[in-house]
C-alpha positions as CSV (number, residue, x, y, z in Angstrom):
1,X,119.9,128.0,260.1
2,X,120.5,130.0,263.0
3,X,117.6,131.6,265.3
4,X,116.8,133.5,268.2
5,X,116.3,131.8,271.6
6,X,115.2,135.3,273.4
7,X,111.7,134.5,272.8
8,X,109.1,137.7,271.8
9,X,106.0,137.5,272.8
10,X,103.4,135.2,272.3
11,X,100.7,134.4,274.4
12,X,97.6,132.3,274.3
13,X,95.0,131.8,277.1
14,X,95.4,128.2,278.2
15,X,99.3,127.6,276.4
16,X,102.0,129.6,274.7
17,X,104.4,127.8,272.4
18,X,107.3,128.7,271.1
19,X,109.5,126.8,268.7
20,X,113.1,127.8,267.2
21,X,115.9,126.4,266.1
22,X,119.1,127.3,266.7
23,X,123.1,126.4,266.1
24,X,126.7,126.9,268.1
25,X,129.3,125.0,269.4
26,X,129.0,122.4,271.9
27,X,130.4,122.6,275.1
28,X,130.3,119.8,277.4
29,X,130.1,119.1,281.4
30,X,128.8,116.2,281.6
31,X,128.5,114.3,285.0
32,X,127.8,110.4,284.9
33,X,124.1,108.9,285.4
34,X,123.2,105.6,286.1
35,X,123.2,102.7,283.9
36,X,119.6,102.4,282.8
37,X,116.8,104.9,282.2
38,X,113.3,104.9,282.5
39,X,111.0,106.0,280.1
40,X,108.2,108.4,280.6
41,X,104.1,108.9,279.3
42,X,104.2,110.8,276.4
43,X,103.2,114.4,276.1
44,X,100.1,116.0,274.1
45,X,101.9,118.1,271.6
46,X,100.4,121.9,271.0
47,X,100.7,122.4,266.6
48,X,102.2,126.2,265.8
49,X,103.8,127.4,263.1
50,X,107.1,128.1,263.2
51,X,107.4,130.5,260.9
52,X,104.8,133.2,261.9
53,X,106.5,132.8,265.9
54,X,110.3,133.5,264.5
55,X,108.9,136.4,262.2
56,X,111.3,139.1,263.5
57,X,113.5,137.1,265.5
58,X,117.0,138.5,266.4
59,X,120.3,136.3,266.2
60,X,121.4,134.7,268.9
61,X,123.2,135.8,272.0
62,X,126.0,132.7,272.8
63,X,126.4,133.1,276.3
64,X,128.6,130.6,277.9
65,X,129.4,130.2,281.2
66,X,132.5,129.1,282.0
67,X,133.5,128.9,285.6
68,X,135.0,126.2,288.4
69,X,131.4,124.5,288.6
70,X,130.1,125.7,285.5
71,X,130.4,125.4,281.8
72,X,126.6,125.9,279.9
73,X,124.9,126.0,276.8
74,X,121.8,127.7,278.0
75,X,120.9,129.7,280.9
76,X,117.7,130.4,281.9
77,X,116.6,132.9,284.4
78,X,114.5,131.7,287.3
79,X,112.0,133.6,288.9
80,X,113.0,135.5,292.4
81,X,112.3,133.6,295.1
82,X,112.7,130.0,293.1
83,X,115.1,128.1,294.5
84,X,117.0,125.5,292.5
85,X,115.4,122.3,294.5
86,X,112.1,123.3,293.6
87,X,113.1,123.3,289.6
88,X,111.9,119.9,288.4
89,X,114.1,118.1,285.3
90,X,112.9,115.4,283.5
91,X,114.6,113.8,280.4
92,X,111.8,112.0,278.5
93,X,113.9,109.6,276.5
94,X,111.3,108.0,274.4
95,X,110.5,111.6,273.1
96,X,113.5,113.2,273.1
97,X,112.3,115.8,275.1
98,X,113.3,117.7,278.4
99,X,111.1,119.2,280.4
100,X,112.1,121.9,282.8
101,X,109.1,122.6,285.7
102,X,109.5,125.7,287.4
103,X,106.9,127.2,289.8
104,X,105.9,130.6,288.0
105,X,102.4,132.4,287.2
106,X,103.7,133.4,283.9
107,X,101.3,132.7,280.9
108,X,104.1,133.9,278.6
109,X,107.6,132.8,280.3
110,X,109.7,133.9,277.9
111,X,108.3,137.8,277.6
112,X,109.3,137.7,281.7
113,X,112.5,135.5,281.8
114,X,115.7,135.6,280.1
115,X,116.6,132.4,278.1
116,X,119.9,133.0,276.6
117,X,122.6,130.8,274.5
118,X,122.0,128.6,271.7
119,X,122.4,124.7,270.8
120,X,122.4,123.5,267.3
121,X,121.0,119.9,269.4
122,X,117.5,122.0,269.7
123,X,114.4,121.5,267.2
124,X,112.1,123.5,269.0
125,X,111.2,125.3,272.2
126,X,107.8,124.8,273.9
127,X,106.3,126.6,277.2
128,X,102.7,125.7,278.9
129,X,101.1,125.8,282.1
130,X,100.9,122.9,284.4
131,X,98.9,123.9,287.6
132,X,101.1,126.3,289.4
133,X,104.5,125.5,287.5
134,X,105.4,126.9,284.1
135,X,106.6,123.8,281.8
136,X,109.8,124.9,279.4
137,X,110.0,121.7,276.8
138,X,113.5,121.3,274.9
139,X,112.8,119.0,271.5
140,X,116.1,117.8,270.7
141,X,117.0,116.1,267.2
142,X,118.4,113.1,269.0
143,X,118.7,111.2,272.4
144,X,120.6,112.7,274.9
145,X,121.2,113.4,278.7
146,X,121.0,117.1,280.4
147,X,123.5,117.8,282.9
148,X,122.5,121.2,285.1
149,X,123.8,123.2,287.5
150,X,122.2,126.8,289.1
151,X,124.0,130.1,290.2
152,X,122.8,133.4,290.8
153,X,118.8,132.6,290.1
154,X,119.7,131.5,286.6
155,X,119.7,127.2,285.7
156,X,122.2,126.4,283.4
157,X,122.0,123.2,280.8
158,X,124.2,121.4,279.1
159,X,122.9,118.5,276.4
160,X,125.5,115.5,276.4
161,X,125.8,112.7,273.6
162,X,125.3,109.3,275.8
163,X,128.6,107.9,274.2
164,X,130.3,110.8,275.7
165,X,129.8,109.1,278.7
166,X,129.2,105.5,278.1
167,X,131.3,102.8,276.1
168,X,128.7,101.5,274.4
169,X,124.8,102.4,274.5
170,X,122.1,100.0,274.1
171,X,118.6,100.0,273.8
172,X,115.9,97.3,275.2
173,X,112.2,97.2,274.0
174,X,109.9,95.3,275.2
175,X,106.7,94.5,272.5
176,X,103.5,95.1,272.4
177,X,102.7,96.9,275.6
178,X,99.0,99.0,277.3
179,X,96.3,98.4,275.0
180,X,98.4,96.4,272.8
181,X,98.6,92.9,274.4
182,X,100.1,90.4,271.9
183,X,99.6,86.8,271.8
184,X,97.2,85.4,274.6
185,X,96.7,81.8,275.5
186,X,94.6,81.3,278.5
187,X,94.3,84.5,279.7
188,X,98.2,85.0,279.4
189,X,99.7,88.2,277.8
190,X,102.4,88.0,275.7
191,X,103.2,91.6,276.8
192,X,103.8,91.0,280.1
193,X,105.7,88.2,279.5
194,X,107.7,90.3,277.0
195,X,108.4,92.6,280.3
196,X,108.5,90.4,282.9
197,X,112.1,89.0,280.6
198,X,113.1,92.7,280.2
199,X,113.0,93.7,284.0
200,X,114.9,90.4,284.4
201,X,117.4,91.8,282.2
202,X,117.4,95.3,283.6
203,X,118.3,94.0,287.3
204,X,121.4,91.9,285.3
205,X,122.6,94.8,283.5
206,X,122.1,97.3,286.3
207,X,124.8,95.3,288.4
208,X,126.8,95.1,285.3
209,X,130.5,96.4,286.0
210,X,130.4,97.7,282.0
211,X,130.4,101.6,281.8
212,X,127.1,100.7,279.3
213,X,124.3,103.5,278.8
214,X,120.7,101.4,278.7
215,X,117.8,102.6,277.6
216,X,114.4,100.9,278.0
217,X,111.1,102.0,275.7
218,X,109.1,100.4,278.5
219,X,109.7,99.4,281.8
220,X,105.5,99.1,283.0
221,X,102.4,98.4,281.1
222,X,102.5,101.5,278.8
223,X,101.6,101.7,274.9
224,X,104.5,102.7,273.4
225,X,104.1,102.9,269.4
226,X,106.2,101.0,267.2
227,X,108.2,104.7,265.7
228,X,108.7,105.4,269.4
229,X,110.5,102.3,270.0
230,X,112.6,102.1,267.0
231,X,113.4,106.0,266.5
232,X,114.7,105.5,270.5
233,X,117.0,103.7,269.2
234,X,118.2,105.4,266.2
235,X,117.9,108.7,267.3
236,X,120.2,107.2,270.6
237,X,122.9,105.7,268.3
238,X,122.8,102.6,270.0
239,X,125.4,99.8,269.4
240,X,122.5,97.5,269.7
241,X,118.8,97.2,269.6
242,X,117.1,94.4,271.5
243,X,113.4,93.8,271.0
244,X,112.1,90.9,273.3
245,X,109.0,89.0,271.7
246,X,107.1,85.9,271.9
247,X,105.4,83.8,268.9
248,X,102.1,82.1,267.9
249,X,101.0,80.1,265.5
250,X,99.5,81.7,262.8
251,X,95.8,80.3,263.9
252,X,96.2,81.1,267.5
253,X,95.6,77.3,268.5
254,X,97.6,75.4,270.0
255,X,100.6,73.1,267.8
256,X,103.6,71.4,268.8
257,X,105.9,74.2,267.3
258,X,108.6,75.5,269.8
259,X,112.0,77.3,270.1
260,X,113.5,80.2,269.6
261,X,113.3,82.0,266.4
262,X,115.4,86.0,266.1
263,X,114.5,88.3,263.3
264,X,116.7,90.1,261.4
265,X,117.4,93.0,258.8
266,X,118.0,91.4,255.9
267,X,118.9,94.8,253.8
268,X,121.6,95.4,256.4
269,X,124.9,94.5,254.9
270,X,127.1,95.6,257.4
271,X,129.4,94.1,259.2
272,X,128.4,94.6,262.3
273,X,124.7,93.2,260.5
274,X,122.0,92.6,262.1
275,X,121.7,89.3,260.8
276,X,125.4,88.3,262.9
277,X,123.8,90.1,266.1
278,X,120.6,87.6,265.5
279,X,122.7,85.0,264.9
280,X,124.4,85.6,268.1
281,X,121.3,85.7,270.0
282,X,120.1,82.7,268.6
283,X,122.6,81.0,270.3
284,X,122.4,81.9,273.5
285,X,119.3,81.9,274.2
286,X,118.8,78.9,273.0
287,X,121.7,77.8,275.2
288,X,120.4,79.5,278.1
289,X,117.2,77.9,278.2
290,X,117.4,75.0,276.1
291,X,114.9,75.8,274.2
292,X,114.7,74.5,270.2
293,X,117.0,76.1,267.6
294,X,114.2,78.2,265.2
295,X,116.7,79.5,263.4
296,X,116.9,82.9,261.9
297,X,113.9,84.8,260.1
298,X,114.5,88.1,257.5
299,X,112.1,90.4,258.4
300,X,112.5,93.8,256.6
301,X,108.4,93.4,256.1
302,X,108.8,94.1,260.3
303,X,108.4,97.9,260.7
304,X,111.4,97.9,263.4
305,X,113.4,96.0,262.0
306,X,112.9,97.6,258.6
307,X,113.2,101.3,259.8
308,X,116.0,100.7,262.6
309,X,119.2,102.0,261.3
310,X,121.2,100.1,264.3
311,X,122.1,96.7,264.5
312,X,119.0,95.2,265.4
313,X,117.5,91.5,266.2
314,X,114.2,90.8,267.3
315,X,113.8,87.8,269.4
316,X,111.1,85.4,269.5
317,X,111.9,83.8,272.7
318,X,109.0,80.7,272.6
319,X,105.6,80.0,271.1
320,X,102.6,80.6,273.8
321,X,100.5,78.5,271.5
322,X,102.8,75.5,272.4
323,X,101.3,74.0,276.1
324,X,104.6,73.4,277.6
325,X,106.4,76.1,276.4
326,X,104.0,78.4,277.7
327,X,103.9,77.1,280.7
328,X,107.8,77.4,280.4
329,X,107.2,81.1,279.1
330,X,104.7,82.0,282.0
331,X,107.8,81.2,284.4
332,X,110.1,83.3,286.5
333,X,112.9,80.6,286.0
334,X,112.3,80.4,282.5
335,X,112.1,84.2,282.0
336,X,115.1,84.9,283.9
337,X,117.1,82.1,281.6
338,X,116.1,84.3,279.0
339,X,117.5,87.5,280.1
340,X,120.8,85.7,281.1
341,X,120.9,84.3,277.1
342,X,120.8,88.1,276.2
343,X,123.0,89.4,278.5
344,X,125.7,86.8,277.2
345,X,124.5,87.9,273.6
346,X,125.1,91.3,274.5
347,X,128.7,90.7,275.9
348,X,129.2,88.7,272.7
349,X,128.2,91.0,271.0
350,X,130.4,93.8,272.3
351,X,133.4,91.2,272.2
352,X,133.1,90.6,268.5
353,X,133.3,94.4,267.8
354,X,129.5,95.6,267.8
């Protein structure tokens, strides 16, 4: 289905929203990012329908521009006067949303501004008010990074798959997280402890020499829901999926279970399974930090490990209701021990073919 992406009026008096989809070619100009990505807050979604805003819409115009410095999908006009360092870009990963702030009084962008070209990567176009800039959202139909460039008071954007730039991409999730805190044994969260291992991981992988795309669901104390963190994931491609956890006892009290247990997709057959990518885990964590061989658990009843469509393990790196082990747990030494363990199961991982 092809649609319109010059945008006919439609205003509202605190938000106008416009939604399309549309198809062409993809050209690409990508330019190479760091490593690893941080995740933002999501946004409060405005409901229209789709339908009655594309009513009359006209086919699209492919404008491409194709010089030295630039080669775009889109170009949007920018208000006189705006320059391009006042133009705000962020790429909400978790979302798979851009968000394009520019400094404007327009109630109704699109009636003012030219926004010309067309993506098949878009699944709807959204424009609101925020204080004194004008918000342009992009909903794309999967993860990926915007490279940009500005000439003659128009911003152009390009929308690049991460393994066009990257060998492999991987994404890192962190459980539980804001309101949702996990196990807790005295006054300990398993969230943060969940975290605290992922930002030890982070710093390892961000001085990693491997041309490897990261992506985080959480990098702070946010709620992130559990969709969010596996459709990051799928919606990304990713070569793996990581989710760092920590275990109870069923009661909550304390028992003399410890180790490492990793959780698997038993419905995936593949050979890159899940269940060899937990296996892997498994042993290097356990080697890393000498903690007690759990084994592996199937776990399609867990709603990420069920849903994810990657290779996926879920590891549970101790047991907080265990004394020692918590104390272990509650440790930057032992946390770090950890992250090394799934760094090495990530290079593993990539070695055996993942």
């Amino acid at each position: 289905m092809t649609m319109d992406e010059r945008v006919l009026k439609w205003v509202a008096p605190l938000s106008v929203v416009l939604m399309l989809v549309v198809c062409v070619s993809l050209y690409f100009f990508p330019e190479l990012h760091e490593n690893s990505f941080l995740v933002s807050e999501e946004y409060d979604a405005v409901p229209v329908d789709a339908e009655e805003l594309l009513a009359g819409a006209q086919a699209p115009q492919n404008v491409v521009e194709e010089t030295e410095d630039i080669n775009a999908q889109l170009k949007i006009e920018l208000p006189e006067g705006v320059d391009y360092s006042e133009v705000v870009i962020e790429n909400n990963y978790l979302l798979q949303t851009i968000y394009i702030r520019i400094p404007t009084d327009a109630t109704d962008y699109f009636s003012r501004y030219s926004v010309k070209g067309s993506c098949d990567h878009i699944e709807a176009i959204s424009y609101y008010r925020e204080g004194t800039k004008g918000v342009i959202a992009f909903a794309l139909d999967k993860l990926y990074e915007v490279s940009d460039n500005c000439a003659d008071g128009s911003l152009y954007l390009n929308f690049v798959d991460p393994h066009e730039l990257y060998d492999k991409v991987i994404v890192v999730d962190a459980g539980h997280g804001g309101r949702d805190g996990g196990a807790s044994k005295q006054g300990i969260l398993e969230k943060n402890i969940n975290l605290a291992i992922l930002l030890e991981l982070k710093e390892i992988l961000d001085k990693s020499p491997e041309n490897v795309g990261v992506y985080y669901t959480r990098t702070e104390d946010v709620s992130v829901t559990l969709d969010q963190r596996v459709q990051l994931a799928n919606k990304a491609d990713a070569d793996l999926f990581i989710s760092i956890h920590n275990n109870a006892s069923n009661s909550g009290r304390y028992t003399n279970s410890t180790g490492t247990q990793v959780l698997y997709s038993e419905s995936d057959d593949s050979e890159c399974s899940s269940e060899r990518l937990a296996k892997i885990c498994l042993e290097e964590v356990t080697a890393e930090t000498g903690s007690k061989n759990k084994g592996l658990v199937k776990a399609d009843k867990i709603y990420i490990v069920r849903t994810s469509k990657v290779p996926v393990a879920l590891i549970e790196v101790g047991f907080m209701t265990n004394r020692t082990e918590l104390e272990k747990l509650n440790s930057k030494e032992y946390q770090e021990a950890a992250a090394i363990g799934i760094y090495h199961a990530i290079e593993k991982a990539f070695e055996e073919g993942y």
